[in-house]
N, CA, C and O of each residue as an XYZ file, in Angstrom:
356
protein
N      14.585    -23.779     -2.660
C      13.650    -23.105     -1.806
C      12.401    -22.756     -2.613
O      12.364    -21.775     -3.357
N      11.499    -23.500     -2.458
C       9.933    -22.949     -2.636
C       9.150    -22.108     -2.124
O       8.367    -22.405     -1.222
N       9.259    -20.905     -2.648
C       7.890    -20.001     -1.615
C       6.545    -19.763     -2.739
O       6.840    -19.622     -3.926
N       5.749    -19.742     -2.516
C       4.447    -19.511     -2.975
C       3.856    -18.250     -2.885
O       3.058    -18.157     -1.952
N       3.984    -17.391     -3.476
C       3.211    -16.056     -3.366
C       1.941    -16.194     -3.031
O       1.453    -17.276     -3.354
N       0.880    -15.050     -2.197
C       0.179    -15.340     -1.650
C      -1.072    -14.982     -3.213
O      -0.953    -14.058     -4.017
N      -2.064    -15.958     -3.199
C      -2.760    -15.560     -4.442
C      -3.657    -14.744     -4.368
O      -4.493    -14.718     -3.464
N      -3.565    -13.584     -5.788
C      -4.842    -12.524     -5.805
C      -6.097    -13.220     -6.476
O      -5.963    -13.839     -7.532
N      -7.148    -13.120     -5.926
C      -8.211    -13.231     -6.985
C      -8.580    -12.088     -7.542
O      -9.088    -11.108     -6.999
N      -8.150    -12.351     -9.246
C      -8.816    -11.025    -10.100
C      -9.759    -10.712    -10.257
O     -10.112     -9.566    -10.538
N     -10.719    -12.080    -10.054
C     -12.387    -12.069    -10.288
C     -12.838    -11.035     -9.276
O     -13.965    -10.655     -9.591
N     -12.493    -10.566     -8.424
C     -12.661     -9.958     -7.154
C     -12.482     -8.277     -7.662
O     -11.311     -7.925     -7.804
N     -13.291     -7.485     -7.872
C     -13.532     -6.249     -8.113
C     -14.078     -5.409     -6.897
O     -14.907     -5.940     -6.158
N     -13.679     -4.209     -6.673
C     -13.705     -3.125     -5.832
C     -14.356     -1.880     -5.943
O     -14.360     -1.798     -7.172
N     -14.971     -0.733     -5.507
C     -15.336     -0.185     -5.547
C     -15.995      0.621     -4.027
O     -16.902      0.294     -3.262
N     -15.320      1.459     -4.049
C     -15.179      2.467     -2.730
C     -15.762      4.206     -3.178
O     -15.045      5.088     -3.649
N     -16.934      4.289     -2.924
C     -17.537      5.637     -3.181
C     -16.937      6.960     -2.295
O     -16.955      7.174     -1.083
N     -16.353      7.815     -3.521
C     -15.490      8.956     -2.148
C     -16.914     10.365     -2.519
O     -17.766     10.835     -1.765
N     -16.761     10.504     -3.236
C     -18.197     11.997     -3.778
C     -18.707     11.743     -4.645
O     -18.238     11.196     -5.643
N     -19.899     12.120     -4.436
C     -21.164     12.612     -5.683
C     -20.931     14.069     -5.507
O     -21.010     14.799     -4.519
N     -20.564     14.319     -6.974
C     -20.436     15.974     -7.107
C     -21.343     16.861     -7.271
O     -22.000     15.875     -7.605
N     -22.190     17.910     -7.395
C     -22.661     18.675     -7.740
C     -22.407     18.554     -9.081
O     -23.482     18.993     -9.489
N     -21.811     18.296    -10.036
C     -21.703     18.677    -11.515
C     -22.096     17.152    -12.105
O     -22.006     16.891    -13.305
N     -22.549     16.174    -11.087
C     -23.150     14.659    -11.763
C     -22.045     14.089    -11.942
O     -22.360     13.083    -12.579
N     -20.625     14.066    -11.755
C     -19.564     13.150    -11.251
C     -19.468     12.493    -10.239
O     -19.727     12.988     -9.142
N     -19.099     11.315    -10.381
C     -18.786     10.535     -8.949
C     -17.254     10.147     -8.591
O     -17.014      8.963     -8.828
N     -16.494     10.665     -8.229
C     -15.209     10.141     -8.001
C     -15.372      9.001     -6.652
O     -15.982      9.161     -5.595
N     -14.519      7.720     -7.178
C     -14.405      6.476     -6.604
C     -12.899      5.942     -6.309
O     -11.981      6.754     -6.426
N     -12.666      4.837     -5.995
C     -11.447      4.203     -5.578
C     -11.823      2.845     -6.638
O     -12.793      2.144     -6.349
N     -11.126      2.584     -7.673
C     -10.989      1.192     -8.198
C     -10.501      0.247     -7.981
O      -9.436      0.322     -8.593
N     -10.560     -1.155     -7.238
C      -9.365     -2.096     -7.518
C      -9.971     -3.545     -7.586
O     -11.001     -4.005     -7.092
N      -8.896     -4.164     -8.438
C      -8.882     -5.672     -8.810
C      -8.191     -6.312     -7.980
O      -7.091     -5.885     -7.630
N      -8.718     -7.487     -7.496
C      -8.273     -8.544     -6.233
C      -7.424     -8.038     -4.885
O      -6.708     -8.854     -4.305
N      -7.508     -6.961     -4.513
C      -6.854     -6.446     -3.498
C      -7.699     -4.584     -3.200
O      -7.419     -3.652     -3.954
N      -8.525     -4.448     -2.197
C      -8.790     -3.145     -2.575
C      -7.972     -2.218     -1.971
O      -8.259     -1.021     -1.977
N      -6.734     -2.764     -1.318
C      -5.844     -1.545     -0.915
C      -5.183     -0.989     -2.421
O      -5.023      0.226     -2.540
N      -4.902     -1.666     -3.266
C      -4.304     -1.522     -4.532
C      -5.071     -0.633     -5.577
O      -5.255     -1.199     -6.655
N      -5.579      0.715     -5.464
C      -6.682      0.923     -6.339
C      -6.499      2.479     -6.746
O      -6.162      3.373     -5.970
N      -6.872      2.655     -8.506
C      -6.879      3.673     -8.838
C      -8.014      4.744     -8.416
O      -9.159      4.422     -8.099
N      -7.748      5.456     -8.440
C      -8.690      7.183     -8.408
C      -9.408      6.954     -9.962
O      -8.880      6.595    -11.014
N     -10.840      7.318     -9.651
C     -11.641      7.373    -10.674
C     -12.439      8.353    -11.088
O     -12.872      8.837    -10.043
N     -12.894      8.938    -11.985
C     -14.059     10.094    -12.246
C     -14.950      9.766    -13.286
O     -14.434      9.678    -14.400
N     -16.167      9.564    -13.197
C     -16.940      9.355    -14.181
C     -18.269     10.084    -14.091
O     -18.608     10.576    -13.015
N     -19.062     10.179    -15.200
C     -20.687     10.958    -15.012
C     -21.123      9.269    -14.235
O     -20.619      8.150    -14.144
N     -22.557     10.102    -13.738
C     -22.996      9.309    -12.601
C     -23.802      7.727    -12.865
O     -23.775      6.742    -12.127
N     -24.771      7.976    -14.694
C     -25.038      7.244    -14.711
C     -24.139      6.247    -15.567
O     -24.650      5.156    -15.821
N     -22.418      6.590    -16.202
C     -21.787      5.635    -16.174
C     -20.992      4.817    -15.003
O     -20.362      3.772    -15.164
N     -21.111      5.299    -14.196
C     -20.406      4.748    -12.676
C     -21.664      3.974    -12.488
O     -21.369      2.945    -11.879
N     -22.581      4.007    -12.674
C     -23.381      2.918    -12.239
C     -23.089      1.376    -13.050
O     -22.812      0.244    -12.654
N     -23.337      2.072    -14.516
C     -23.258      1.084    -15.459
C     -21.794      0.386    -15.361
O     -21.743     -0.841    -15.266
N     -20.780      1.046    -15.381
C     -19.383      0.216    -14.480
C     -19.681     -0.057    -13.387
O     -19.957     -1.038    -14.079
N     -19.998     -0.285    -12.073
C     -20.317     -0.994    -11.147
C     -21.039     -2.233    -11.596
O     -20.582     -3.347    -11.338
N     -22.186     -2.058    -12.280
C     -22.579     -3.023    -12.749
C     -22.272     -3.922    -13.539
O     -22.891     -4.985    -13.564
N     -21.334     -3.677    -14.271
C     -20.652     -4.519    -15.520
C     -19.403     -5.438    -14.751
O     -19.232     -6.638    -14.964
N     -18.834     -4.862    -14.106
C     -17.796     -5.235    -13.250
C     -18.400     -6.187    -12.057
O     -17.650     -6.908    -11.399
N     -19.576     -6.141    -11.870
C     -20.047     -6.973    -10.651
C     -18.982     -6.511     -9.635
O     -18.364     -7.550     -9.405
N     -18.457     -5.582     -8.942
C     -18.096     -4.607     -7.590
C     -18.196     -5.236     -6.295
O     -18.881     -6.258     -6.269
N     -17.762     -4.924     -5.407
C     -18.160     -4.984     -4.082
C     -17.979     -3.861     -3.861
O     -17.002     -3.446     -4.484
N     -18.594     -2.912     -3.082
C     -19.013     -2.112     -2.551
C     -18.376     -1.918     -1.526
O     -18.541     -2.945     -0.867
N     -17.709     -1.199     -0.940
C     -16.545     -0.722     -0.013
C     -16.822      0.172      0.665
O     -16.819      1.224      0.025
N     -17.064      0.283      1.659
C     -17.666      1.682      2.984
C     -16.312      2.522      2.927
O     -15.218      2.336      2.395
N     -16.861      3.506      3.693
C     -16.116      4.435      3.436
C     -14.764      4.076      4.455
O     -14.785      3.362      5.457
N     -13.671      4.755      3.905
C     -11.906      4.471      4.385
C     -12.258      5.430      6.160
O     -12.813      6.481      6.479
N     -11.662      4.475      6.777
C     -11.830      5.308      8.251
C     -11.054      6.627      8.431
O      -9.913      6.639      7.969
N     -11.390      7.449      8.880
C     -10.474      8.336      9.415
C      -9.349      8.319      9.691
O      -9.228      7.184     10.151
N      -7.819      9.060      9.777
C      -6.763      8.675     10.487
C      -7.310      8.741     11.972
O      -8.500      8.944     12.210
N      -6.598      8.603     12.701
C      -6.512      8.830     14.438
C      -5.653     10.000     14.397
O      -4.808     10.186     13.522
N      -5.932     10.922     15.537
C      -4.980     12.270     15.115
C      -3.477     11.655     15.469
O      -3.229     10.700     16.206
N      -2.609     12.434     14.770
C      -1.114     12.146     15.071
C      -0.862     10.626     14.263
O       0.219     10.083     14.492
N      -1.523     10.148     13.622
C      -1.115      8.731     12.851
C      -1.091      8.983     11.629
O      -2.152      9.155     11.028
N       0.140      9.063     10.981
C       1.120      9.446      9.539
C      -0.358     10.743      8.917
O      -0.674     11.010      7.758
N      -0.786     11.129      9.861
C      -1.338     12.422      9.062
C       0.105     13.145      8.031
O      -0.002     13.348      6.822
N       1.229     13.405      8.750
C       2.143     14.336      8.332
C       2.835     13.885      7.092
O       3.596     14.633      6.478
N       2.506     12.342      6.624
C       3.440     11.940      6.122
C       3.192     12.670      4.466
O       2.251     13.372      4.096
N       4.523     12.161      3.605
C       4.112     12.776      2.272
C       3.551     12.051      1.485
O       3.508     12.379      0.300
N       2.832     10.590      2.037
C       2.231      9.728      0.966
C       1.001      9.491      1.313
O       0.389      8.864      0.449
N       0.296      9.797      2.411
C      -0.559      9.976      2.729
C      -1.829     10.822      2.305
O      -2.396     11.459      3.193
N      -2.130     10.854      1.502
C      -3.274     11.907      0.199
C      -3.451     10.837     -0.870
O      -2.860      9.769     -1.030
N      -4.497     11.463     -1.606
C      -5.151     11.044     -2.491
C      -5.651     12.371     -3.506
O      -5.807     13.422     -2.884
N      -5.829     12.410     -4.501
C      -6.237     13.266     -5.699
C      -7.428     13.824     -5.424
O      -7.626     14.975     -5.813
N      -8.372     13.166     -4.754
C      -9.601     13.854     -3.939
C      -9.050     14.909     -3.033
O      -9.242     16.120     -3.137
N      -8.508     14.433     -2.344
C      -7.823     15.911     -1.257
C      -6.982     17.134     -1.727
O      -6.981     18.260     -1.229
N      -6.264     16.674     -2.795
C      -5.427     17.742     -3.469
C      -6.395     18.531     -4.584
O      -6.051     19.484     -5.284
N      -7.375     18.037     -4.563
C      -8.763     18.659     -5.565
C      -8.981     19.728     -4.647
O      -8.853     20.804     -5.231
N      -9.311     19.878     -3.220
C      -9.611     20.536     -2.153
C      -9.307     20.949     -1.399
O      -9.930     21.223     -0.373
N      -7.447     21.266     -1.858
C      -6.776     22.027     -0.654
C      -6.269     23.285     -1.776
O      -6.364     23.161     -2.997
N      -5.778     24.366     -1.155
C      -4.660     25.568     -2.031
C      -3.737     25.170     -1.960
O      -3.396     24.658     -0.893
N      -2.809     25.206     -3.134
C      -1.305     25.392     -2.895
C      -1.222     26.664     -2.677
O      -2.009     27.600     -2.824
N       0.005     26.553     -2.248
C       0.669     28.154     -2.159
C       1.969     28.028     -3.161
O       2.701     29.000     -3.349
């Protein structure tokens, strides 16, 4: 049995802008050949440029909203940006 995995292109770089901070940070979304696959990033502003640029990027609009009631509740659903901006208790 032959199956063929479906192929990533690595050449294929990502870049999804979440904030420009007040303190000259930009936190982003990183990823290589797949942009669902992508790390959380923080950098000063004019190195996020200079990585965008070095990396040759695509540029990624912003992630849509959930729809209310769609895996809002779930526990995998967050990102390090949001837990930056909520309280624990």
């Amino acid at each position: 049995m032959n199956t063929v995995a479906p192929a990533i292109d690595l050449s294929r770089k990502f870049v999804r802008l979440i904030e420009r901070r007040p303190d000259g940070f930009v936190e982003f979304e990183f990823a290589i050949g797949d942009p669902e696959l992508y790390a959380e990033m923080l950098l000063p502003a004019e190195a996020y440029t200079s990585f965008c640029d070095s990396n040759n990027v695509t540029l990624l609009g912003p992630r849509p909203e959930a729809a209310e009631g769609e895996a809002e509740g779930s526990d995998w659903n967050w990102n390090l940006h949001q837990a930056t901006h909520q309280r624990f208790r």
